[in-house]
C-alpha positions in Angstrom: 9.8 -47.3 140.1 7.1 -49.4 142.4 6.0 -48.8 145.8 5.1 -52.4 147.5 3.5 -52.0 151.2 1.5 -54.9 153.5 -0.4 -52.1 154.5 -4.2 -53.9 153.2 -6.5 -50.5 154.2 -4.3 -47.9 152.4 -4.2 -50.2 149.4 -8.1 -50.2 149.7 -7.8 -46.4 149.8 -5.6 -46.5 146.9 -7.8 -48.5 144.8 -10.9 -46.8 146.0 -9.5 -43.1 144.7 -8.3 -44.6 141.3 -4.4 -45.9 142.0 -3.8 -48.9 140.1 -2.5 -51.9 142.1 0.3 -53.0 139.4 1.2 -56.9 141.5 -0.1 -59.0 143.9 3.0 -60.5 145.8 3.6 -63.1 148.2 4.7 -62.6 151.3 5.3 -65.4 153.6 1.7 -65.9 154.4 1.0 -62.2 154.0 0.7 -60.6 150.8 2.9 -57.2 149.2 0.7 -54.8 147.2 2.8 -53.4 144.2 2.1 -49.8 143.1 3.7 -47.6 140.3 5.2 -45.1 142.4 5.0 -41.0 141.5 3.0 -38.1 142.3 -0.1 -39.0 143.2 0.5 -42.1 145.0 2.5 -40.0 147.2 0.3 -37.5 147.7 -2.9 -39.7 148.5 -0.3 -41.4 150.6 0.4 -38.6 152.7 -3.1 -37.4 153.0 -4.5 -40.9 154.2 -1.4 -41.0 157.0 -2.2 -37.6 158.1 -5.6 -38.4 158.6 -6.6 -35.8 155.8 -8.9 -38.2 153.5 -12.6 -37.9 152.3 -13.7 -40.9 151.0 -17.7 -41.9 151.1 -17.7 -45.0 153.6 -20.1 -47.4 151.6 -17.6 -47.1 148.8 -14.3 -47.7 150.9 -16.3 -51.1 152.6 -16.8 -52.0 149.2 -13.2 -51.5 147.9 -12.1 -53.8 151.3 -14.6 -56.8 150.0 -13.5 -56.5 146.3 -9.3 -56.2 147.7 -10.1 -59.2 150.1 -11.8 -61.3 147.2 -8.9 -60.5 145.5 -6.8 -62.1 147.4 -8.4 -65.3 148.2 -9.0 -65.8 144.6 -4.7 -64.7 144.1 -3.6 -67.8 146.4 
């Protein structure tokens, strides 16, 4: 089962703590990021909702420029 959501800093969270984004979809002119749903997806889901994250900031910046190279270089 897959988990798609528009929303572009939790996917960057995602990436940054090691969450595979599976798909790339479009969206209108927004894009849908595709992730393999289970267990730890949810639960780095719920931490980064409930404001209950730890991530180094240089590092999460970084995961923003590679996810928005990402998708200029999709379209």
């Amino acid at each position: 089962m897959y988990v798609e959501t528009q929303d572009f800093y939790l996917t960057a969270y995602m990436r940054l703590k090691g969450i595979e984004l599976v798909n790339l979809k479009d969206y209108g002119n927004r894009k849908l990021f595709v992730f393999e749903d289970g267990e730890s997806f949810q639960n780095l889901r719920q931490q980064y909702y409930w404001n209950n994250t730890n991530v180094d900031a240089l590092e999460y910046k970084k995961e923003i420029r590679k996810l928005k190279n990402l998708i200029v270089n999709s379209s």
